[in-house]
C-alpha angles and dihedrals in degrees: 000000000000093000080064093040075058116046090042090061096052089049094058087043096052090036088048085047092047098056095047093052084047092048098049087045092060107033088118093053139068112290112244103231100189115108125210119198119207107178130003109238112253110194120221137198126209131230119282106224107213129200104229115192132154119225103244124193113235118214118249130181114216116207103210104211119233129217148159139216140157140211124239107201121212135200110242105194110216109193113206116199117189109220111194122227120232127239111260106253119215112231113231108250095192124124121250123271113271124182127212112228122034115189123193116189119175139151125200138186118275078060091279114163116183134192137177133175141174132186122184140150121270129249107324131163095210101049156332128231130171148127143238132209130192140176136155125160139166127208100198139143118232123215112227134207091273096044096253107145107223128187102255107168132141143211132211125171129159139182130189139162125192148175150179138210121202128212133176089259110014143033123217122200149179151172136189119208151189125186127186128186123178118180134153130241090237095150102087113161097261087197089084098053132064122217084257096054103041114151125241107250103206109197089219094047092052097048132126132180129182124196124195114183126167146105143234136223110198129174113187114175113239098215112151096192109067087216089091123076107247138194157198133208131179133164120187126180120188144174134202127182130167139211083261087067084243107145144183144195123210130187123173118170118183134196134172142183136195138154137168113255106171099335097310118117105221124189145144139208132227127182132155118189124195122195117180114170130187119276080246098081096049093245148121136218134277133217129178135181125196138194125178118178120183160168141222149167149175156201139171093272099030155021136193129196119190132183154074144254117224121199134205110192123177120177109129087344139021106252121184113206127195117206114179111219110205128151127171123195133178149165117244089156117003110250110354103051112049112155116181138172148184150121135260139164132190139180106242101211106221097207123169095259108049091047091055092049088048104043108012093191105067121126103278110262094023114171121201131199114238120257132233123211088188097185135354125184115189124175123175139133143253146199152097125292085193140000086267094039124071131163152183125210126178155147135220147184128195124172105205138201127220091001105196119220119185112233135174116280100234090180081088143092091233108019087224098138134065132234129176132274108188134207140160104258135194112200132187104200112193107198130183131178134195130192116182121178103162082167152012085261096047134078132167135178128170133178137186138171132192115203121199114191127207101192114192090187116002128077091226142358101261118241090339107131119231080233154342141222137181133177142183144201134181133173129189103213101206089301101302109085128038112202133198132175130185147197141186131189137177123174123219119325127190122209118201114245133161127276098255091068102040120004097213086064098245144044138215144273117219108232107264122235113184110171119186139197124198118181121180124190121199118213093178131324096288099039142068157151128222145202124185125174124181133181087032091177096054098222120148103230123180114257081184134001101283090016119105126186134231116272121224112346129164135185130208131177133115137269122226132205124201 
């Protein structure tokens, strides 16, 4: 095999010499281009050599390893203590004890007697009915800027009985009331009288009375699922005449609609209010009519209110007003970061009775355009700092129309009495609430408002404060006493006067400071004593310009239960 292996190898290598001599011989020339084949390739593989070996077991010997150990028992005490479980106590579901009559009886200094009582029904299902009586008066003199003593008292006494009626899906209710104020235009402007000229106030001349009666009808529907349309109705009818003979009707009837429609609240609101005073007041009547459609809805991080009001008002003319309602709330921290916005407008009606009750000394009769607050945006946040603290901060702005500013009427003798200056205000109003219960014993509010006026025509906005603030304070000691504490505070106020008593047209108000103490002792459940002091620093502040108030004056006297 390898001889042949052989020869044919040395004939390839003669026959592969022997073309290139040929071809080298014959470049010049034509190239042959026949081709002889001598012998077809056949190609050829050589032998695999293959290493060939069985697996084959070794013999091991294996050594086991011996050894011994024992075992040394202990004693592991396991105490077992039986605890045994308490009876399951049923909780009283029984509502607390009321009482149907409370009487308050209490007498103070400046000759101020004061009582309240109240009668009603105990715990039904079916109704409620009770009523109510108050009265506090002073007989007091004030001490003026001149040192004059006037007789400066006051009178309030109130009635009312009311009473309700429950159904499955609706309460009716109703009340019938009478309300009485006496008080004294002791305030005359003491720049225009001498000591030797100073003129007799007669308590009678200077009188004045007010006196409110009327009643109210109301429906309201009960329903617990929102699914359901409910509503509200109320009728109220009052009257108010004065010891002036100036007097005024007033009619104000309410409904309102909602219902949940996915998940959208949907209502609507309908009044109508009729005021209707006496000739004598040189006045005419006033009719409004208000409709307020909406929209809201909520979740757990957020709410949403939409709508308007729109307001017919027709006193001399017919005037339509257009008010946006718009409120956005949402979660940021539950509970304790709340911030909201939105934007909002109403017509505040000055009718005769709601400017005496505001200001009594206004000149009897008085008749008060109404006022616009055209638009107002507020935006602020709420929440809790701890589970006892919880708080609101925000800010406002309202641009207003016919403003109204009490001022001095200078048209009489004493100018004892106010009347109304009136301007288109912008007001930026900063607000800020507090609300602190670090116990069960403990509560604390406190409120304060800064007000910032933009006046267009007036010098100042008239007996408005530059702010406010009130706080209050109460403490349970260990049922006992019952403990509350007050204070009051206005910043810097300006009233309008002529210029020959001051030349910038105006003079200021000092800040106010009225700090308050209330102590109760409990003899039982149905029987107390009181103390109340107001006014503890003594100071005469204005109420109004020319009105001071009383100094330190304090009340004592009992409650009853029966």
């Amino acid at each position: 095999m390898k001889s042949y292996r052989f020869c044919l190898f040395a004939c390839n290598a003669f026959l592969l010499l022997l073309l290139l001599v040929i071809s080298h011989q014959t470049l010049a020339q034509e190239i042959n281009k026949e081709v002889y084949v001598v012998k077809p390739y056949e190609p050829t593989l050589s032998d695999a050599s293959k290493i060939s070996f069985m697996p084959s077991v070794e013999d091991m010997e294996t050594t086991i390893p011996s050894f011994t150990y024992t075992i040394s028992p202990s004693y592991i005490e396991t105490p077992f203590e039986v605890n045994p479980i308490r009876p399951a106590r049923m909780i009283s579901s029984s509502l607390p004890k009321i009482y149907k009559t409370f009487l308050k009886v209490g007498l103070g200094n400046y000759i101020t007697p004061l009582f309240d009582f109240n009668i009603s029904n105990l715990h039904s299902k079916d109704y409620t009915v009770g009523a109510t009586l108050h009265h506090k008066s002073s007989h007091s003199n004030i001490i003026l800027e001149n040192d004059d003593k006037v007789p400066g008292g006051y009178a309030v006494s109130d009635v009312n009985l009311y009473g309700k009626k429950f159904f499955n899906n609706m309460t009716l209710a109703g009340n019938i009331m009478l309300d009485h104020r006496g008080f004294n235009y002791y305030g005359y402007n003491t720049h225009i009288f001498d000591m030797g000229s100073l003129p007799e106030m007669d308590r009678d001349d200077i009188r004045q009375r007010t006196i409110l009666s009327g009643g109210q009808v109301s429906a309201h529907s009960t329903y617990s699922d929102s699914l359901h349309l409910n509503y509200s109705l109320s009728v109220r009818y009052n009257y108010l005449t004065d010891k002036s003979e100036n007097t005024e009707n007033m009619v104000f009837i309410k409904t309102s609609f909602s219902k949940l429609v996915h998940s959208f609240m949907g209502g609507i609101g309908l009044s109508l209010d009729y005021f209707k005073p006496d000739m004598a007041m040189d006045t005419i009547g006033n009719t409004r009519f208000t409709f307020s459609p909406y929209i809201s809805k909520r979740s757990k991080d957020w709410k949403f209110v939409v709508g308007f009001d729109g307001v017919i008002d027709q006193q001399e003319i017919s005037r339509f007003y257009f008010y946006p309602r718009g409120l956005l709330e949402f979660t940021v921290v539950e509970k304790i970061i709340i911030p909201f916005i939105g934007v909002t407008g109403k017509l505040e009606t000055n009718h005769y009775q709601k400017i005496v009750y505001e200001n009594s000394f206004i000149t009897p009769g008085l008749n008060i355009n109404n006022t616009s607050h055209k638009f107002t945006a507020f935006a602020g946040i709420k929440g809790s700092i701890t589970n006892n603290a919880g708080f609101r901060a925000d800010v406002s702005f309202t641009t207003t129309e016919n403003m109204y500013f009490f001022v001095n009427d200078t048209t009489t003798t004493l100018e004892n009495t106010f009347t109304a200056d009136y301007d288109d205000i912008d007001i930026v109003q900063y607000h800020g609430e507090l609300t602190v219960e670090p116990s069960t014993q403990w509560h604390v509010t406190a409120d304060f408002n800064y007000y910032d006026y933009k006046m267009f025509k007036e010098l100042k906005p008239w007996h408005k404060p530059e702010f406010d603030l009130t706080l209050q304070v109460a403490y349970n000691l260990k049922e006992k006493f019952l403990i509350n504490g007050g204070l009051m505070v206005m910043g810097k106020r300006f009233a309008k006067t002529s210029q020959a008593f001051s030349p910038e047209g105006y003079i200021k108000l000092d800040p106010v400071a009225d700090l308050n103490l209330g102590v109760e002792y409990l003899f039982s459940k149905v029987f107390t004593i009181f103390l109340d002091i107001y006014n503890i620093t003594g100071s005469s502040y204005m109420l109004w310009n020319q009105y001071p108030s009383q100094r330190f004056n304090f009340m004592i006297g009992f409650t009853y239960k029966l």
